[in-house]
N, C-alpha and C positions, 0 to 999 in steps of 0.2 A: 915253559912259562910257569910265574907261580900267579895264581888267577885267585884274589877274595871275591868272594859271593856274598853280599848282604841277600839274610834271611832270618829276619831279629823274631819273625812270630811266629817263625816255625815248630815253635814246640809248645803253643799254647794248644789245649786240648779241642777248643772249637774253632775250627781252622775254615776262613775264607777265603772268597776266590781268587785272590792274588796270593795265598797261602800256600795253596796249593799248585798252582803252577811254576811256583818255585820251589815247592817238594817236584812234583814231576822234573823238573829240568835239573836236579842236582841229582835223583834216584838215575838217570836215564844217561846223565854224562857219568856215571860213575860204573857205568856197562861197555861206553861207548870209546871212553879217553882211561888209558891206563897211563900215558904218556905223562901227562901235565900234574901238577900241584897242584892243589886246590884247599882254599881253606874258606866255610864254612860258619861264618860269623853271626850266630844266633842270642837270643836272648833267653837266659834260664825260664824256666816252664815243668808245668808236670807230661808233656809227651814228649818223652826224651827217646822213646822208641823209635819215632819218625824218620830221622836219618841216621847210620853210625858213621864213623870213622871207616875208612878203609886203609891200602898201602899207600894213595896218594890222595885221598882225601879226607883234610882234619879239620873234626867241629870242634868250634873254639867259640867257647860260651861267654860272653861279656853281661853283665851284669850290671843294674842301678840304673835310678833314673826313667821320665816319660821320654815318649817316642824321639820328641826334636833332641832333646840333653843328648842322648845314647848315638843317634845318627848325627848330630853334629859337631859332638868333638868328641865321643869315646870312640865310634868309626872308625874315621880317618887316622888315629893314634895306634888301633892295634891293628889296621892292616896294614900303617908303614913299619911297626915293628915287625910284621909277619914278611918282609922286604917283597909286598907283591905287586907284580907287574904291572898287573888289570884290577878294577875293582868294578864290579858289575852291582848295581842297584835296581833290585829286581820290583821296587810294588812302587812306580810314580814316584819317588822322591830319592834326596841325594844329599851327600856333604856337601857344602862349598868349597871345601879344599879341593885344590889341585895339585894337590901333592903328589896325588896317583893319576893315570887315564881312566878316566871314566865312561862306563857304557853305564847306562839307565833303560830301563823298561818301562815306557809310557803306557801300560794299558787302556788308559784314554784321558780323556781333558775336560772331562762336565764338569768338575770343580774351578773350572775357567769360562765357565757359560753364566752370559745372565751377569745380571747386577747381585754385588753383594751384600745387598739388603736379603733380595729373594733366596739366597744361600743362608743366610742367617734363619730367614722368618720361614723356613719348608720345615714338612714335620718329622724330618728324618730325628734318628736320637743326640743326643749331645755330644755321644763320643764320635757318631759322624760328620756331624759339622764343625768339632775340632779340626779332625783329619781336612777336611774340606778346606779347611780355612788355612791349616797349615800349607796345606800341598798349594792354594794360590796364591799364598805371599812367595812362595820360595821356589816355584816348579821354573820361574822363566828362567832364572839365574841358574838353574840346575841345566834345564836345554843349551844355554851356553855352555857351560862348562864339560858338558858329558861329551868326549872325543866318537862317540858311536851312542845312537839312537835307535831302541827296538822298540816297536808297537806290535798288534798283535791280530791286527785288519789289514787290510787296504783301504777300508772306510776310515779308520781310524788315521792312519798314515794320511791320505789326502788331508783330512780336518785339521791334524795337528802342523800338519806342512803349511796349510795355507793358515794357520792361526797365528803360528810363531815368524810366517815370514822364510821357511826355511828352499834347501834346495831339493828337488825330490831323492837324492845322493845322498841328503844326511838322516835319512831316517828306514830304517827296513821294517817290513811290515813280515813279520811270521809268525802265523797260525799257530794257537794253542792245542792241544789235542784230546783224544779220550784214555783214558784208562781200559785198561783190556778185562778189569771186574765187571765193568758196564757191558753187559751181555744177556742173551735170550737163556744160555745153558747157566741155570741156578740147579744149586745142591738143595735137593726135598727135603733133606734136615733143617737148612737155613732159610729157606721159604719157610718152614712151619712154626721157628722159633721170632721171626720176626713176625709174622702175622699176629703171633700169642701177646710180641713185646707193646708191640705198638698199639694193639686192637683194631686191627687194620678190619676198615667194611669189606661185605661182598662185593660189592662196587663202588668203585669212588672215583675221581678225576683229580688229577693231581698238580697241585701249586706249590710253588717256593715261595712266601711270602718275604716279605720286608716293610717295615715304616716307612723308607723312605719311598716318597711319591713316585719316582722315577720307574720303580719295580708295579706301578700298578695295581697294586694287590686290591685297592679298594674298589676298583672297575671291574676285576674278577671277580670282587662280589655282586657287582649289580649285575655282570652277566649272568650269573650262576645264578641269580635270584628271577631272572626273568627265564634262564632256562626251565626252571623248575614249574613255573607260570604255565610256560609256552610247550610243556615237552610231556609225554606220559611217561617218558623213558628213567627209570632209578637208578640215583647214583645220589653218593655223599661229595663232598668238597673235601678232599684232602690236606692240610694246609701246612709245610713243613715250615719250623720258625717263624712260628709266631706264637706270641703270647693270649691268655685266655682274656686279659684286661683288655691287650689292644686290639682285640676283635670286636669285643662288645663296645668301644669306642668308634669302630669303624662301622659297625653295622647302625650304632643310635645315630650316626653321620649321613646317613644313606637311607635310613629311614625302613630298616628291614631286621628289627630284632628277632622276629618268627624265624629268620632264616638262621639261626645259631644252633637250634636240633639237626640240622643239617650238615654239619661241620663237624669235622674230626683234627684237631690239633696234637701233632707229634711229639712237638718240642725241638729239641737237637735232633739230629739223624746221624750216625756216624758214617764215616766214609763205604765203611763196611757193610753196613745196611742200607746203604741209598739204591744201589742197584734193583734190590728184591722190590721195593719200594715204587718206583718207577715198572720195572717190570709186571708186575701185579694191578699198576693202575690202566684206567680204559680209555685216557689221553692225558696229554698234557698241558699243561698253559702255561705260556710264555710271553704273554703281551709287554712285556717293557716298553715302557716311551724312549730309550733310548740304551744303548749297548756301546761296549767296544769291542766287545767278541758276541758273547751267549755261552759257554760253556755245556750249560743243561741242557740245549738244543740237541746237542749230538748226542751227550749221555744218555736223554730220553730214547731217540731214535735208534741207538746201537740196545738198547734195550728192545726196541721191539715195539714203542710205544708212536701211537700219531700224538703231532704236536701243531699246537695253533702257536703261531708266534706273529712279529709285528711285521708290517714291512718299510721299517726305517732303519736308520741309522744302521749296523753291522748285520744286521739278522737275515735281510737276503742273501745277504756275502754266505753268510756260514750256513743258512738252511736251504740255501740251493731252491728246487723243487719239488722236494722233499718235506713238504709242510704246508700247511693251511694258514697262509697270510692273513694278518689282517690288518685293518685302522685301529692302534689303540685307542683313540679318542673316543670310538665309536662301540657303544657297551653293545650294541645289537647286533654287529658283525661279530664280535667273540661271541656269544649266543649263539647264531644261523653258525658258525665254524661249530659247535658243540654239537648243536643238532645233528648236520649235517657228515660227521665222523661217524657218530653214533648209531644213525639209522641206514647209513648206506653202508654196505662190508664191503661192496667193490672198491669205491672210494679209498674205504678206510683199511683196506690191505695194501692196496697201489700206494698210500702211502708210508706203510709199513715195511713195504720191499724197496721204494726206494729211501730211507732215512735209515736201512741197515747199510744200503751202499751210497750214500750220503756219508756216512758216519767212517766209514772207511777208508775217507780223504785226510781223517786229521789224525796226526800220532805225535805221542809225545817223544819219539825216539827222533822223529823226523823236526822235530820242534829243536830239540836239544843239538842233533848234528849241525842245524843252522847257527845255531848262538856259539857254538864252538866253533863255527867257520868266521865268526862277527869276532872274535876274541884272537884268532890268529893272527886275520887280517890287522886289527889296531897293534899288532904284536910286533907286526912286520913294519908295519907305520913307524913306529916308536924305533926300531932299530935304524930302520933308512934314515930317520932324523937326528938319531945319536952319532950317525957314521958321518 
């Protein structure tokens, strides 16, 4: 088979979570398939480190142009010049051409929820309500078009099955995984230079922030801010990604400026440093309103660390028992989850030993064998209909 991979941001140096699942799924088929072709369809960038060239795997840099110009008509041009079989579209979206078989990778479909007003007028940033906007004028027509459909729940899969009308046949649902950095066994050199880099507290609890509402972030503050009310226990708020502006935004919003001596802002973290990071922290917080996997859930837990997360949408899927549920609506359940980690260690080990074997269910090798089992399959498809 000769198989194109679209993977256009793979080499931008701040790399998100559909980024990197498809860095994982090209690093992991390139262990796993010596067999196949593969070419590697990225957009120039300064981390050119990220993936090389192997004996059957070649990155082939296309150049010019925003996201739709490049995916829809530079795409489909050099990977029917690359004469490839399959063309997999790995982050939500697609060519229209069918020139090639298409498989796409639905990570999920909130950019198809809701009226799109309320898409418009949410306070995420511009460049993601572009994306947003693009991915729902164009996602349905790509669903048709794509001969094989992967998502990355079973939550996910049901929602987008019953959204689009489809049959439960045309779409596979497999699991994203962790990385084997994310681990309890840290190098004492590299705990002690990231503590120095970052100015990591003696204690702190740890968040992923984002602007956009979905992720929560502003309801971690009013937990955090009543935890600190309600609780004698010290700890700082960690907050990776996010900005110094758009905190003190968020906090004059919620009415708790006091609470910003309590905050430590990282900035970027790199992939490299997220582990020590997680490792080091005395829980995690995960409330999202909604998911199509959680990825940090598991990274948290194979670290070692308890994790409160929601219980909607994919996050029972992926955090099992293994975590401290809660209502995100509800800012005083994250609270009582904080407290409640914090001050009990029986608790707060039980969940510690189970979200290491939790965490031991998802691999990205086991991720990657499936999508090259989805790539055969349409392989064998495509012959049976030529014969």
């Amino acid at each position: 088979m000769r198989i194109g991979i679209e993977a256009q941001r793979l080499f931008r140096p701040h790399k998100h979570g559909m980024d990197r699942v498809a860095l994982e799924l090209i690093l992991n088929l390139q262990v796993i398939d010596k067999e196949n072709d593969y070419f590697i369809f990225v957009k120039p960038d300064q981390d050119t480190s990220a993936i090389s060239s192997t004996a059957n795997f070649k990155v082939v840099e296309i150049s010019g142009g925003p996201y739709p110009w490049w995916e829809q008509f530079k795409l489909p041009r050099i990977a029917k010049a690359y004469n490839c079989d399959i063309l997999h579209c790995t982050s939500n979206t697609a060519p229209y051409s069918k020139n090639i078989p298409l498989i796409t990778t639905l990570h999920d479909i909130i950019y198809m929820e809701g009226s799109l007003l309320k898409l418009l007028m949410n306070k995420a940033s511009l460049y993601q309500k572009f994306g947003n906007l693009y991915r729902r004028i164009i996602v349905s027509k790509v669903v048709k078009n794509s001969r094989r459909l992967i998502t990355v729940s079973n939550f996910e899969k049901e929602n987008i099955t019953n959204f689009f009308k489809l049959k439960n046949e045309d779409i596979q649902a497999i699991h994203n995984g962790v990385n084997q950095t994310f681990t309890m066994k840290i190098d004492a050199n590299h705990l002690t230079k990231v503590k120095t880099k970052y100015k990591l507290p003696e204690a702190y609890i740890l968040h992923i922030a984002n602007k956009d509402p979905r992720k929560n972030t502003k309801g971690v503050l009013i937990a955090f801010n009543k935890f600190l009310k309600t609780s004698t226990i010290s700890s700082k708020l960690l907050m990776l990604g996010c900005k110094d502006a758009d905190l003190k935004i968020m906090l004059n919003d919620i009415g708790a400026k006091d609470l910003y001596e309590h905050i430590v802002l990282t900035g970027y973290v790199s992939d490299e440093d997220l582990p020590v990071l997680y490792y080091l922290s005395q829980l995690f917080l995960f409330p999202s309103l909604r998911e199509g996997f959680g990825i940090p859930i598991i990274e948290a837990m194979a670290c070692g660390v308890p994790v409160i997360t929601s219980n909607t949408s994919s996050m029972p899927e992926v955090a099992g028992d293994a975590a401290h549920l809660i209502d995100p609506n509800k800012t005083e359940d994250i609270c009582n989850g904080m407290i409640k980690i914090m001050s009990d260690d029986t608790y707060r080990n039980e969940l510690i030993q189970k979200g290491l074997m939790q965490s031991k269910q998802f691999s990205w090798n086991k991720m990657a064998a499936q999508v090259l089992e989805e790539y055969k399959q349409l392989y064998k498809e495509i012959n049976i209909i030529r014969l």
